[in-house]
C-alpha positions as CSV (number, residue, x, y, z in Angstrom):
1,X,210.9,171.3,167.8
2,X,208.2,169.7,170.2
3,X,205.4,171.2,168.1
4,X,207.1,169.5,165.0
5,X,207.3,166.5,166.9
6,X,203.9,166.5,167.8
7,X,202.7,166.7,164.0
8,X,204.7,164.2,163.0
9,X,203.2,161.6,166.2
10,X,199.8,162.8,165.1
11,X,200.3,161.9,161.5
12,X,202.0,158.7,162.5
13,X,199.2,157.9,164.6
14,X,196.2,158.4,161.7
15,X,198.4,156.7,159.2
16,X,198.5,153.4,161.9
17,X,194.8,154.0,161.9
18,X,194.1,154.3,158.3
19,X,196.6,150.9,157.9
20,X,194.6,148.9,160.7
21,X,191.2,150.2,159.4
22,X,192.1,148.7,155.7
23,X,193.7,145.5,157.5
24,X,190.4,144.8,158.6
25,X,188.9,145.5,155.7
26,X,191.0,143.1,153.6
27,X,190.4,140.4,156.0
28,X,186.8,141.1,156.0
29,X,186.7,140.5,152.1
30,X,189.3,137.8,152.4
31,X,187.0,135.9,154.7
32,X,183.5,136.5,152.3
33,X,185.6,136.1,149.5
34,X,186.4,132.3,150.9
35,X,182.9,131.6,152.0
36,X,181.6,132.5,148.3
37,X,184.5,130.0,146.9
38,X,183.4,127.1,149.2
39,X,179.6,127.8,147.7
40,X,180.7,127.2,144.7
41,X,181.7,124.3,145.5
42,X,178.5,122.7,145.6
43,X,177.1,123.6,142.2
44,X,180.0,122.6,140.6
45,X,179.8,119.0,141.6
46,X,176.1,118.9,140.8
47,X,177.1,120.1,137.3
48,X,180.3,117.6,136.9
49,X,177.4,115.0,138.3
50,X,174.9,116.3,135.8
51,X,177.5,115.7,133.1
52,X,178.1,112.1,133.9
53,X,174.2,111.1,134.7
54,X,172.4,108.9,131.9
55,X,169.1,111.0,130.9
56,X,167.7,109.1,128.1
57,X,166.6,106.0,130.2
58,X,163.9,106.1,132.6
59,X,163.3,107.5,135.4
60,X,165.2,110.7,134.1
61,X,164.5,110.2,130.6
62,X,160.7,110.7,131.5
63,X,161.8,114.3,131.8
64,X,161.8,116.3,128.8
65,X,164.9,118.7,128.6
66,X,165.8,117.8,132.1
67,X,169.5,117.7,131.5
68,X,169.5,121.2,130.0
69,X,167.4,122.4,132.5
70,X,169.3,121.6,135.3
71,X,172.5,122.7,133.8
72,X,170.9,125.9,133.1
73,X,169.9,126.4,136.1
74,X,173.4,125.1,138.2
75,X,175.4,127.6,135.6
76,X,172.6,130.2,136.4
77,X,174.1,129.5,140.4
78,X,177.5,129.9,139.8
79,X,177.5,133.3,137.9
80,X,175.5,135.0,141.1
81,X,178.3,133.5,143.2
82,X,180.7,134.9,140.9
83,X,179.1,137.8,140.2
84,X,179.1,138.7,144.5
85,X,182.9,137.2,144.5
86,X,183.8,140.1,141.6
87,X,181.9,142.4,143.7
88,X,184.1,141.6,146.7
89,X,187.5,141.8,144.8
């Protein structure tokens, strides 16, 4: 019976293991997963600001396209961070 025993503490003992080592894991994700939400946070506003800016008087309406431009390159932003937040999940 003590041998049994034994086998049963040893599998107890890797399956605490296994749990703790995929705890950690989840809370690593968890914690990159949040830092890759607050960057979004960032070109989000920019884009909402972009949105509300007058570009057809000057000085922005020097720029040609600047509007889409930005945009483009603000949406171009968020699909990286989202593309590492997918990666994470």
């Amino acid at each position: 019976m003590a041998k049994g025993e034994d086998l049963c503490l040893e599998k107890l003992s890797k399956s605490y293991k296994e749990i703790d080592r995929l705890l950690n894991l989840w809370n690593e994700t968890d914690r990159h997963s949040n830092e890759l939400m607050q960057s979004l946070t960032s070109p989000l506003e920019q884009l909402h600001s972009c949105d509300k800016a007058c570009f057809k008087r000057p000085p922005l309406g020097d720029f040609k396209q600047l509007k889409e431009k930005l945009q483009y390159k603000l949406l171009k932003e968020v699909e990286v961070i989202m593309a590492k937040l997918q990666d994470d999940l």
